[in-house]
C-alpha positions, 0 to 999 in steps of 0.5 A, spaced: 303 322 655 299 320 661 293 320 656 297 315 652 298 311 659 291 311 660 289 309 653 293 303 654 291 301 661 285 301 659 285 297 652 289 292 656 283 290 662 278 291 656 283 286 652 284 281 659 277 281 661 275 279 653 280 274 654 277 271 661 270 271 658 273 267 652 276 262 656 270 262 661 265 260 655 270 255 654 269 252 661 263 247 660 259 245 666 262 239 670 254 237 674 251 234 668 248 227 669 245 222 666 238 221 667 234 214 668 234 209 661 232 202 663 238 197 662 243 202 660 245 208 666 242 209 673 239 215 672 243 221 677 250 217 674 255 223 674 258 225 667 265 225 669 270 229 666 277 224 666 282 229 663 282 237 660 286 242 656 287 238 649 284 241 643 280 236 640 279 229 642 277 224 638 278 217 636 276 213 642 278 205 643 278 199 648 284 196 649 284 188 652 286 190 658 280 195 660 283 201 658 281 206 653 286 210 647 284 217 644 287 221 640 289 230 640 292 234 635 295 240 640 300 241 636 301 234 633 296 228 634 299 225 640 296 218 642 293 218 649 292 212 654 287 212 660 288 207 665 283 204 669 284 209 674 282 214 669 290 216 668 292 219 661 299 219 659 302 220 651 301 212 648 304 214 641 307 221 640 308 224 633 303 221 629 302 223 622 295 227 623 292 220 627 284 220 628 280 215 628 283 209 631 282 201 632 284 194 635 284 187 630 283 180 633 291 181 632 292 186 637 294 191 632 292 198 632 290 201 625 288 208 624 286 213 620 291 217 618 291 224 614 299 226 612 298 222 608 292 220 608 292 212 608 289 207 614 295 204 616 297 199 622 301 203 627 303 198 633 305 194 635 313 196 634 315 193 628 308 191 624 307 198 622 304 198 615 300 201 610 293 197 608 290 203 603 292 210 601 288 210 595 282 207 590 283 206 583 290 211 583 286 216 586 289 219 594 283 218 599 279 225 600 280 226 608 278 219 611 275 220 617 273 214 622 274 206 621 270 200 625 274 192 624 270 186 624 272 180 627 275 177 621 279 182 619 275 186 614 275 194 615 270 199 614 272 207 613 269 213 611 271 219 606 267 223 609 269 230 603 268 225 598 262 222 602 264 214 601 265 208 605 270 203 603 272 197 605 278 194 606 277 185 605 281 180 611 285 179 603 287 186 603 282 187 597 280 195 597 272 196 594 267 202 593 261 200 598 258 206 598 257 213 595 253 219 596 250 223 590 250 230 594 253 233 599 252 229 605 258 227 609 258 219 612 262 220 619 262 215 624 261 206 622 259 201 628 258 193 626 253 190 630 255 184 635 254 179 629 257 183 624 251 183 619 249 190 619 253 196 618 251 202 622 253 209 619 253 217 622 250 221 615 251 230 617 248 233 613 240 235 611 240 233 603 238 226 600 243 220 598 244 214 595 248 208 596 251 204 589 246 198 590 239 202 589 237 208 587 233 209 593 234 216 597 234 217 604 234 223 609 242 224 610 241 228 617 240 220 620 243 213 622 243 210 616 243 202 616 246 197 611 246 189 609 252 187 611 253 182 605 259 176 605 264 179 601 262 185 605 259 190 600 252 193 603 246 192 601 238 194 604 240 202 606 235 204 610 234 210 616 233 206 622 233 213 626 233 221 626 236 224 630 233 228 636 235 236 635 237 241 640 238 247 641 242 247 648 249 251 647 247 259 643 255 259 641 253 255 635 247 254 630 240 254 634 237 248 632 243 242 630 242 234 630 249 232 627 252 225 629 258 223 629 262 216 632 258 211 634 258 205 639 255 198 640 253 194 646 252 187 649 245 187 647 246 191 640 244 199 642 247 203 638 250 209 642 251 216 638 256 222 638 252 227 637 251 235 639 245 233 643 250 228 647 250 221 646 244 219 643 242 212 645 237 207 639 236 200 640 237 196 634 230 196 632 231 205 631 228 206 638 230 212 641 233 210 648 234 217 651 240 222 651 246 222 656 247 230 656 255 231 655 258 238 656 262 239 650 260 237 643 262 229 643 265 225 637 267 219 638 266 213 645 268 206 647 266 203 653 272 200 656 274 198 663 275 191 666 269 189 665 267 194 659 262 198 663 264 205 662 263 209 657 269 214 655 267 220 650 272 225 647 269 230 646 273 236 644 277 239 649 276 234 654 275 227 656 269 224 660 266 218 662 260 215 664 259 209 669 254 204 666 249 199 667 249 196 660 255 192 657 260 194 652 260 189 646 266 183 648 267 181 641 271 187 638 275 192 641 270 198 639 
């Protein structure tokens, strides 16, 4: 019996000790900063952790008054508000499987959704509606993460199906891009003047868009030609992504993006398992801002959409920048 006693003693401290090791490693580091990039960040700014314990931030997207939503799924996705104090608070509860969200030149807050899959029109009060929910009958295959044009006009991803649709200002739903092989398009952003479509692709394969049988590198940013009916043409690699190797628990080398951010001037900032890699518009890289935890989305936010916010799994961050977000747009 007293063997039996002991037995368990000692399987319970192996186990506490098991599960304090495992809550350590998900405790990230809290000292990083940003180095020196000319016109983007001082070099020393602290990476500021905002708020911890959520289970996987996403969706991140300025408001009109400087604040900045995002969303978690612990245990339903709930919508969260930051205040330009850096206080989060639930914005929108019980959401149907909400990740990637934006704001329209009407204010209204359109998202992602996954149960069922749709992207829809989910505030203010009273304007919920769905725009799409499927394409030539067919329900859509896990849609991912949507940017808004100025004139109404959305762009999303299918990441399962590797496509990107676009939804017209008049309500009409197309194609404008569809992957050959197995390569999953992630992350959109316009640039300021809306003539160029900017996609996150994850994955090492080749893929090809509907206007050309040009292949392309899919581990990349890829580039498009917006066109004034709003399909995509000129597909290009204006950027690969810079590899790392910082974080052991996960595959050695990685390079994957995945939301994207724009600023005053047209640099392209991406989530990215390295941190924020940051490309001017012409592909350069910039430099990287490291950041604790894997990111998947960013927004510049605040009064005067200077600070970069940055969901990155459990936790929410941001960054005091000397570049300006782009005003034109929410996200």
């Amino acid at each position: 019996m007293k063997l039996k006693a002991t037995l368990l003693v000692v399987f319970y401290i192996l186990s506490m000790a098991k599960w304090q090791g495992q809550a350590q490693d998900q405790q990230a580091p809290t000292d990083m900063v940003a180095p020196a990039i000319a016109g983007v960040v001082a070099g020393g700014t602290k990476v500021q952790l905002v708020k911890d314990g959520f289970k996987n931030t996403d969706g991140v997207v300025a408001m009109p008054d400087g604040s900045a939503l995002f969303w978690d799924n612990d245990p339903v996705s709930v919508i969260y508000k930051v205040d330009n104090s850096g206080n989060a608070s639930p914005f929108l509860e019980h959401m149907r499987g909400t990740q990637g969200l934006g704001l329209d030149s009407k204010g209204r807050l359109i998202a992602v959704e996954h149960a069922p899959a749709a992207i829809a029109v989910i505030y203010p009060p009273g304007s919920e509606a769905v725009l799409a929910s499927k394409f030539e009958g067919k329900p859509f295959n896990d849609p991912n993460d949507l940017v808004i044009s100025t004139k109404g006009g959305i762009y999303f991803s299918v990441s399962n199906d590797h496509e990107v649709y676009y939804i017209s200002p008049a309500g009409k739903v197309m194609l404008v891009l569809k992957d050959t092989v197995e390569s999953r398009l992630n992350g959109l952003q316009l640039s300021p003047n809306e003539k160029t479509l900017y996609v996150t692709s994850q994955s090492l394969e080749q893929a090809v868009d509907l206007s050309t049988t040009q292949k392309q590198d899919g581990e990349s940013l890829l580039a498009f030609d917006v066109q004034p009916d709003g399909t995509l043409r000129n597909r290009r690699v204006l950027a690969k992504y810079e590899r790392m190797n910082q974080r052991p628990e996960k595959s050695p080398i990685r390079r994957g993006g995945d939301g994207l951010a724009i600023d005053s001037k047209g640099r392209i900032y991406a989530a990215t398992a390295a941190g924020v890699q940051i490309f001017s518009p012409q592909g350069e890289h910039l430099g990287t801002i490291p950041v604790p935890r894997n990111p998947a989305s960013l927004d510049f936010a605040g009064p005067d959409k200077k600070t970069l916010y940055i969901a990155a799994r459990q936790g929410l961050y941001k960054v005091q920048m000397e570049a300006q977000g782009f005003k034109g747009r929410a996200k």
